[in-house]
ZAZAGU-982798 format. One record per residue (C-alpha): residue in three letters; residue number from 1; x, y, z. Coordinates in steps of 0.2 Angstrom, whole numbers. Layout:
// ZAZAGU-982798
    r    k      x      y      z
  ala  NUM      X      Y      Z
...
***
This chain:
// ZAZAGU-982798
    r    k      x      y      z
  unk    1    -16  -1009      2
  unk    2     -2  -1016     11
  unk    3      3   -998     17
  unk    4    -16   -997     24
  unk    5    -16  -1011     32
  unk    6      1  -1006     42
  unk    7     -8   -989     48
  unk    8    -23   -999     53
  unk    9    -12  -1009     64
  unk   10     -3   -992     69
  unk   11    -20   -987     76
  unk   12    -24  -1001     84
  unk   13    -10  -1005     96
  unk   14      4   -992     95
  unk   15     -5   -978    103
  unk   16     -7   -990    118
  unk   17     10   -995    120
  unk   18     16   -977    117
  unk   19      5   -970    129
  unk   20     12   -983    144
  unk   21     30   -977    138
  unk   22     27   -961    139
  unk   23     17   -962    157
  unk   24     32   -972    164
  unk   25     45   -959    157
  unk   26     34   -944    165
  unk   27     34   -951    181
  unk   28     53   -956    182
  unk   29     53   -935    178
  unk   30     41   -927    189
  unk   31     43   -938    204
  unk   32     57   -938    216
  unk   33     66   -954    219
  unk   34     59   -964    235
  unk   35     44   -955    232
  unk   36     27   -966    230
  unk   37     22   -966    212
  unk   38      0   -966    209
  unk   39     -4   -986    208
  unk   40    -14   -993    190
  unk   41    -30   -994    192
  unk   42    -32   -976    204
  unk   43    -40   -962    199
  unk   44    -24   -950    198
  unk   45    -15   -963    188
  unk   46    -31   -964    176
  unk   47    -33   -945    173
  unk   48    -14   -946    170
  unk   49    -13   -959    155
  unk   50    -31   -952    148
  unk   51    -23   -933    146
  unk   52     -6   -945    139
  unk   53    -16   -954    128
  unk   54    -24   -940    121
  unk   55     -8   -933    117
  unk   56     -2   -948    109
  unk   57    -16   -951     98
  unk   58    -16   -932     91
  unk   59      2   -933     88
  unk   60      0   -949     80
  unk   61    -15   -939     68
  unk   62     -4   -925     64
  unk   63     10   -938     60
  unk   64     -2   -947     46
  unk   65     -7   -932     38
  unk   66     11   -927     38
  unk   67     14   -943     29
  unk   68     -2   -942     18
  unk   69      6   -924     10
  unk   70     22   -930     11
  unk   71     16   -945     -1
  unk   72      5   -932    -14
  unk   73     23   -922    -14
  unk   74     35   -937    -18
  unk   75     21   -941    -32
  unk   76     24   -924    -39
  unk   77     12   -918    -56
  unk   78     16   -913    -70
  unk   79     18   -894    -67
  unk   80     29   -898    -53
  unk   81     37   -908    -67
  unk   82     38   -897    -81
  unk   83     41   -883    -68
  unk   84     29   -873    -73
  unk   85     14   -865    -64
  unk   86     -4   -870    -64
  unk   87     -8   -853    -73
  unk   88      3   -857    -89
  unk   89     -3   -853   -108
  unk   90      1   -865   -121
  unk   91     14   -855   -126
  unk   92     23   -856   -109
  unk   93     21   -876   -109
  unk   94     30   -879   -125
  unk   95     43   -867   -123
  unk   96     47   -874   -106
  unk   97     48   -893   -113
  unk   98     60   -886   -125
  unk   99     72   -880   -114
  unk  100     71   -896   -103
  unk  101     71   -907   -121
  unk  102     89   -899   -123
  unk  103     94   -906   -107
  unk  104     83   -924   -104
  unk  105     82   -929   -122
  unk  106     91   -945   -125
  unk  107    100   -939   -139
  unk  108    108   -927   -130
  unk  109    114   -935   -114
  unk  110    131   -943   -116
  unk  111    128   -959   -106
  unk  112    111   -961   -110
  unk  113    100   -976   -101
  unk  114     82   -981   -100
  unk  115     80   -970    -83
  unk  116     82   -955    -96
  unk  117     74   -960   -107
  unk  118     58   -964    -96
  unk  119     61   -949    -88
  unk  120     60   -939   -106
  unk  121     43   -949   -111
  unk  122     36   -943    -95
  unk  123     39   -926    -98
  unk  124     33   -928   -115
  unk  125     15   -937   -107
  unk  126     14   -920    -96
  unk  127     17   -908   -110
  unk  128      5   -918   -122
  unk  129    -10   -920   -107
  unk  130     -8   -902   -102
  unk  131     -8   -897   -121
  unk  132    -26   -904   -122
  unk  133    -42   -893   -114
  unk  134    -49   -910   -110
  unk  135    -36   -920   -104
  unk  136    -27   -903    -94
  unk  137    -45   -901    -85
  unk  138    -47   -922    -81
  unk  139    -29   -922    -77
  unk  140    -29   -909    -64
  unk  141    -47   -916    -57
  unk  142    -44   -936    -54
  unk  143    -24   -937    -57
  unk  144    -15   -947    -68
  unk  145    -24   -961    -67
  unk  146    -36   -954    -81
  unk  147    -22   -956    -95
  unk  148    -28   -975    -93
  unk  149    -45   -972    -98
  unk  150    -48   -977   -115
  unk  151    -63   -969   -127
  unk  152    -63   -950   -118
  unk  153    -60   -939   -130
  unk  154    -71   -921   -123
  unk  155    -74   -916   -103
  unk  156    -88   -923   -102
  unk  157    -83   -941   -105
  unk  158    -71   -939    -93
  unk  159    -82   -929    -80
  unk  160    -95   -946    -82
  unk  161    -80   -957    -82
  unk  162    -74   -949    -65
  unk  163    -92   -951    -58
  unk  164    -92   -970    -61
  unk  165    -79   -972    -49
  unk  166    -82   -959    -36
  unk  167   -101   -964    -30
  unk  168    -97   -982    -27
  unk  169    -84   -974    -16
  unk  170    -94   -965     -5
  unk  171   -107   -977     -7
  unk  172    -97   -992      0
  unk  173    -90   -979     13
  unk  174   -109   -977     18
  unk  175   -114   -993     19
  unk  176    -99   -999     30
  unk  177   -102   -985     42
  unk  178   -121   -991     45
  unk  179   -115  -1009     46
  unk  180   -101  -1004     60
  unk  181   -115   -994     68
  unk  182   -125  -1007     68
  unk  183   -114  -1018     78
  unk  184   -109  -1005     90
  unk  185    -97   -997     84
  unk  186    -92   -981     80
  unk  187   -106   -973     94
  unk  188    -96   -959     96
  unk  189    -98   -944     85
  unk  190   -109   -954     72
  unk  191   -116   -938     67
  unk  192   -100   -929     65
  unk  193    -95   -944     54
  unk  194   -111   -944     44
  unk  195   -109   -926     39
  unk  196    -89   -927     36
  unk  197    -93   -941     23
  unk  198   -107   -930     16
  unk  199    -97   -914     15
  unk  200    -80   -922      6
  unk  201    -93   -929     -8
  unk  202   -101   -915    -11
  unk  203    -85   -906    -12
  unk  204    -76   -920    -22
  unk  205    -92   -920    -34
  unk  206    -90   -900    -33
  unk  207    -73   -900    -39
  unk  208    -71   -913    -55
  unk  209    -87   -904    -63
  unk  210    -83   -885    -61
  unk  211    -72   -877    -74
  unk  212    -62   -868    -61
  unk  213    -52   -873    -44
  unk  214    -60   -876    -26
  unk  215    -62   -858    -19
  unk  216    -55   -865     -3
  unk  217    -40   -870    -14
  unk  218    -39   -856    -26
  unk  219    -39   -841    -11
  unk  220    -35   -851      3
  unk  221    -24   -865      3
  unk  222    -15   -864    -12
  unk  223     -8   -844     -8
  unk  224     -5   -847     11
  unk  225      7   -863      4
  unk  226     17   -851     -8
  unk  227     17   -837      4
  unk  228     25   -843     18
  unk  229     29   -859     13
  unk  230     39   -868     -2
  unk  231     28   -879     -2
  unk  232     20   -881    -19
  unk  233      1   -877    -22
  unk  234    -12   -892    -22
  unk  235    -19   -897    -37
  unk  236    -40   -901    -36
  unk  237    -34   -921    -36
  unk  238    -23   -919    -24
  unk  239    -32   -909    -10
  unk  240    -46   -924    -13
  unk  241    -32   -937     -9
  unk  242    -28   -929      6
  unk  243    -45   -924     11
  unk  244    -49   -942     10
  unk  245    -33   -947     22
  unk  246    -37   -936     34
  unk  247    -55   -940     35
  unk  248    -51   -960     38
  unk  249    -38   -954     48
  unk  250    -50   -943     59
  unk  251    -62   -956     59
  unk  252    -51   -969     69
  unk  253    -43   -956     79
  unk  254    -59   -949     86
  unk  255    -65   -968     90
  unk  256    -51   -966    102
  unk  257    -52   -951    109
  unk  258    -70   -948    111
  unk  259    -76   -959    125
  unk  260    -57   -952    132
  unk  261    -67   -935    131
  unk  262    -84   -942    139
  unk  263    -72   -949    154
  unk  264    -73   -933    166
  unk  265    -90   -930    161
  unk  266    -97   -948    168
  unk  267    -85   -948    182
  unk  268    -92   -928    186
  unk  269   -110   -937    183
  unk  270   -105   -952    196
  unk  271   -100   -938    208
  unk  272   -118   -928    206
  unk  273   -125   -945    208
  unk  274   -119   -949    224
  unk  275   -121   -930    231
  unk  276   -139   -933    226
  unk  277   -140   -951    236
  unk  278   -132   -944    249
  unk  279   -144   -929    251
  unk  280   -156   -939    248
  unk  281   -151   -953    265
  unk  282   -150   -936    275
  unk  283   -167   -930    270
  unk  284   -173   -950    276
  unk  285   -161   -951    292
  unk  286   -172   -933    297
  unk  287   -188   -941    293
  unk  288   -185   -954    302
  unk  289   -180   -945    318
  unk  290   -197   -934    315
  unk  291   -206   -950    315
  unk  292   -198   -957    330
  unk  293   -200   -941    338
  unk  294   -219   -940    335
  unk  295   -220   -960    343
  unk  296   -214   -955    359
  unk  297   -224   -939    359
  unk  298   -239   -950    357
  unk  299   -232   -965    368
  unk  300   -230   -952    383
  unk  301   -248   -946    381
  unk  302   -256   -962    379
  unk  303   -246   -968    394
  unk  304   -250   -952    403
  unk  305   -266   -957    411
  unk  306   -256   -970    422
  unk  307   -242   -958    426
  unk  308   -239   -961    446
  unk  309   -246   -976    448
  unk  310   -231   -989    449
  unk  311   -242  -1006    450
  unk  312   -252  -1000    434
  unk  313   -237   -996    422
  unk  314   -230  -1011    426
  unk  315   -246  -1022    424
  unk  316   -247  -1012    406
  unk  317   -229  -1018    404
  unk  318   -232  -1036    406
  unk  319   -247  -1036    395
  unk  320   -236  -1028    382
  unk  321   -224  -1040    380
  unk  322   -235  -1054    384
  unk  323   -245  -1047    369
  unk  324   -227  -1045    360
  unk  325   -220  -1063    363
  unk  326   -238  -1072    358
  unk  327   -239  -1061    343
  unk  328   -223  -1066    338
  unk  329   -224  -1083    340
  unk  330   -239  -1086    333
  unk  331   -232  -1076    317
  unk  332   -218  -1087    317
  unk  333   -218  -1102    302
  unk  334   -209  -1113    311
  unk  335   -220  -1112    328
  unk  336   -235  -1113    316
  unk  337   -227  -1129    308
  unk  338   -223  -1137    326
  unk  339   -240  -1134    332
  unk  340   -246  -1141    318
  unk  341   -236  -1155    319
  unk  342   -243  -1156    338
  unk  343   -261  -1157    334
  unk  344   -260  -1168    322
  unk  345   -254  -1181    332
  unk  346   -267  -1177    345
  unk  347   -281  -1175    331
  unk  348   -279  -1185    316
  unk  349   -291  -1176    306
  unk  350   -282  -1160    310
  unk  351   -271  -1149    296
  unk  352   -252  -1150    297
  unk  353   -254  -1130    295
  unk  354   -267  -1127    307
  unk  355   -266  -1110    318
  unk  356   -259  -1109    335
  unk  357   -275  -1101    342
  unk  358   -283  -1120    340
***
């Protein structure tokens, strides 16, 4: 618990404060001295700590599930143990806890303590639950926490025993994604999340009742390890535990990275958006020109009978704006109000809002 809560609180701040540390460190690299560095807040220096934080949080992912394998190794099984390989007979298993009886037992370590001693009944609990068909077969399906479960004695005791504690699993897991949902979070990727949860039940469900290994461990994982690798093959337990790791683990990391990701897509929406305003003022600015074009067209020829006569386009002048400043006014609230006001004094039976034209 105490180890989940430390990489909960991993996730939540140390990204961020690795991210400003490696933003400062890049641009004391890449810029020259005297040099202006780009200011918080501008839009070079925001592409430049999203692409760094990217970084940091993938390094950071690749880092847990490091740690998540190096955990199941330290754990070791109890072929790793016995040294023996997933394949071996019954013959192979007791002749190999001979061998290592001869050396572990505590009669026949000269300074023998309880660490021996310990360390020879373990060997003695692999060789006896590797023995048994059932045991071998829950053993190498839910890990050694099966040797704690009391009153299962055949596979299928176990296999219903197993069950029990792998639906409530998922089904908490469920429930506390549609209740994140719920309140917002977790938006990103919901789908992808949804069907990663379904896909490692079914596969965890696959595994513990089928008689033989994953295929994806059996012809995959498990030779490309002992190929090119010394690092030993996974056991069906073991690649759940890890699956499960890096599916939490994925989880939190896409959380952060995805609306990293959606970043250049809204700022490239932004930018269509504004090309679109902007073609959109043009296509008003040479409307309106049209418009004021056509006016004077129609102006000029309405005008056109008085052409030549100076004392006639003047008159028409000072009608217009007479007709201009009376319109006005007599629109004007204020100068309604103050007229109003004016004949109410006069007339005392006459509205406070009465017309001008009275």
């Amino acid at each position: 618990m105490s180890a989940n809560l430390l990489s909960l609180a991993g996730w939540t701040f140390l990204p961020n404060l690795v991210t400003g540390w490696v933003q400062s460190i890049f641009y004391g690299i890449t810029i020259r001295a005297g040099d202006p560095k780009p200011q918080p807040g501008s839009p070079k220096f925001m592409l430049h700590r999203r692409r760094i934080h990217i970084m940091v949080v993938s390094a950071y992912l690749l880092y847990t599930i490091y740690e998540a394998d190096w955990e199941i190794r330290r754990a070791s099984d109890f072929y790793q143990d016995l040294g023996i390989p997933h394949s071996s007979t019954e013959r192979d298993i007791k002749s190999r806890f001979r061998r290592l009886a001869a050396i572990y037992h505590p009669d026949k370590v000269s300074a023998s303590s309880p660490s021996s001693e310990g360390y020879f009944v373990h060997l003695k609990t692999a060789q006896d639950t590797l023995l048994s068909p059932a045991k071998r077969f829950a053993y190498e399906r839910f890990g050694p926490d099966m040797l704690s479960w009391q009153r299962c004695a055949s596979i299928q005791d176990y296999v219903l025993h197993g069950l029990q504690s792998i639906l409530p699993y998922y089904g908490v897991a469920a429930l506390a994604m549609y209740i994140l949902g719920l309140l917002g979070y977790l938006d990103w990727g919901k789908y992808w999340r949804w069907l990663t949860v379904i896909c490692l039940c079914v596969f965890e469900i696959h595994a513990v009742t089928r008689p033989y290994f994953p295929a994806v461990a059996a012809k995959l994982i498990n030779p490309l390890l002992t190929t090119f690798t010394s690092h030993p093959p996974y056991l069906p337990f073991q690649l759940i535990a890890l699956c499960k790791k890096m599916s939490v683990t994925l989880y939190i990391a896409f959380s952060q990275i995805g609306p990293l990701l959606e970043t250049p897509n809204t700022v490239s929406s932004n930018a269509n958006a504004e090309v679109a305003l902007r073609q959109q003022m043009d296509r008003l600015d040479a409307t309106a020109k049209a418009a004021e074009f056509e006016t004077t067209r129609l102006m000029a020829m309405e005008m056109s009978p008085f052409i030549g006569d100076e004392q006639a386009l003047t008159g028409l002048k000072e009608k217009v704006k007479e007709w201009l400043v009376q319109n006005t006014i007599r629109n004007d609230p204020e100068v309604r109000d103050a007229v109003g006001n004016l004949l109410k004094r006069r007339r005392p039976d006459a509205p406070a809002g009465a017309r001008g034209n009275r």
